[in-house]
Every structure is written in structure tokens, then in C-alpha cells.
C-alpha positions, 0 to 999 in steps of 0.5 A: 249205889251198884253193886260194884260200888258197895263192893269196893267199899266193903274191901275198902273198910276190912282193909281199912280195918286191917282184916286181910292180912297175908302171909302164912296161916292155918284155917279152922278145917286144917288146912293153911292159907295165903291170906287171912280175913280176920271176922273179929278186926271187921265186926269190931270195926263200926265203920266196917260192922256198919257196912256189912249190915247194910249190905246184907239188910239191902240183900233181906230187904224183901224177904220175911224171915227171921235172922240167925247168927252162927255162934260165935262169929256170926252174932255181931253181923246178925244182932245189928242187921236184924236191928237194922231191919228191924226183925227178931234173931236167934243164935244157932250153936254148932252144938248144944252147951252142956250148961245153962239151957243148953240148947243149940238155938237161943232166942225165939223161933217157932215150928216152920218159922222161914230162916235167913242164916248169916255167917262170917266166912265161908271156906268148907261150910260146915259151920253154916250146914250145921248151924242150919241143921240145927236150925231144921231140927228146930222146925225152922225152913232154911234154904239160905246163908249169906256170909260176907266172903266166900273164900271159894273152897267149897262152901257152894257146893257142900251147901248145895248137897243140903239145898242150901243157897250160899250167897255172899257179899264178896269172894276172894276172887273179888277180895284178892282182885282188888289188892292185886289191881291195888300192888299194880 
């Protein structure tokens, strides 16, 4: 399958799912949008859930790190790409809970350990910087996010400033493109 393919058929299952949606909406950094990408009518979506954790297991097919999820969002993306590849995860908190362990990474990971991060949307990136902070402080290495859309409001450049590579399986432009070629 190209890359072309598995893009149109990732924006066919979130759209299948119901997870663009368009009108007026606030974003989690303050500000408001056109359109939305609804991360919990996709990763519930086991058609949609499916596709994802295929995309991004093709995309860390050859790399030997262990997986992080962003909590809360990025948990169901991480748990079934990790068992589809097979490989352990760990969960990375913006911040540690003030119960239970109440540490900021759950699950094993050790000193110098390679870290793939996965994320759900990116719009600033400050939920991916932190969770790969956190990371860090664990002694984990962490050099890359991938998210499934990238909403191009400056998650790459922030990302870049802390040497992190963002890489994502669609952008809005794509995601965007594909509703204005469909309207047509």
C-alpha cells in the first residue's frame, strides 16, 4: 500500500467515525478552531483504532525503542501498537498524580532506554514536550513523536527547539484537502 493510499484511508475511517467534525470549537491551548478531530470517536472506533496502529507499527517497524503513550489520549494508540509489534509501553503523565505511585511515567522503562512517543493530536505540542520531558528525567532517550494529525499550529517547531522530531501520519492540510476535494 503507498502512502497515499494509507492516507486516504485513515481520513476515510475518522471520517467514517465521525471524528472531523466542523463548525465553531475551543481547543485545549485557548484558542478556537473551524474544525475538530475528536481522538476519542477514532480511538473507539476499532475500524479507525485499527488503522492507526497499523500506520504507526509500519512507521517503528525497524526501530528498537520501547513505546510511550501521552496520558490520557495517547493510551489506547500506544497500548494496541505496542501489542501489535509486540514490544513493551509505558505511560508518560504531564504530571505526577498526587495519589497511588504517583509517578509521571507508569510502566517499566530503564536508565538510556530509546523512547518512541505517540500522541493523538498535535496543535502546540506542549503535551508531547512535556510527556518527553518527563520521559528524560526518567533517563529515557527521546528524539521522536508521532501523532496521527498534525494540525500545523506549531507543534514542529516547538518540537524542534527541544530536538524532537514530529512526524504524523496525516495533516490538516491533507485532512482538510480531502473533505474540500470531497464537497467538490
Amino acid at each position: 500500500m503507498t502512502d497515499d493510499d494509507r492516507r486516504r484511508e485513515l481520513i476515510a475511517a475518522l471520517t467514517a467515525a465521525d471524528a472531523v467534525r466542523f463548525g465553531e470549537f475551543e481547543l485545549s491551548h485557548g484558542g478556537t478552531s473551524d474544525y475538530y478531530v475528536d481522538k476519542y470517536l477514532f480511538e473507539t472506533d476499532p475500524d479507525a483504532l485499527t488503522l492507526v496502529a497499523e500506520a504507526f507499527a509500519d512507521r517503528l517497524a525497524d526501530a528498537d525503542a520501547k513505546l510511550a503513550g501521552v496520558a490520557l489520549g495517547a493510551v489506547p494508540l500506544v497500548a494496541v501498537t505496542a501489542a501489535q509489534l509486540g514490544r513493551p509501553y509505558v505511560i508518560a503523565r504531564k504530571q505526577a498524580n498526587e495519589y497511588g505511585t504517583g509517578n509521571r511515567i507508569e510502566g517499566r522503562l530503564g536508565a538510556g532506554e530509546e523512547v518512541v512517543v505517540i500522541e493523538d493530536i498535535a496543535t502546540t505540542g506542549q503535551s508531547a514536550v512535556d510527556a518527553v520531558e518527563a520521559l528524560r528525567e526518567a533517563g529515557a532517550t527521546v528524539d521522536r513523536v508521532l501523532v496521527v494529525v498534525d494540525r500545523e499550529e506549531g507543534a514542529e517547531a516547538l518540537l524542534a527547539a527541544h530536538d524532537i522530531e514530529l512526524e504524523s501520519l496525516l495533516t490538516a492540510t491533507e485532512l482538510l484537502a480531502e473533505r474540500d476535494e470531497n464537497a467538490e
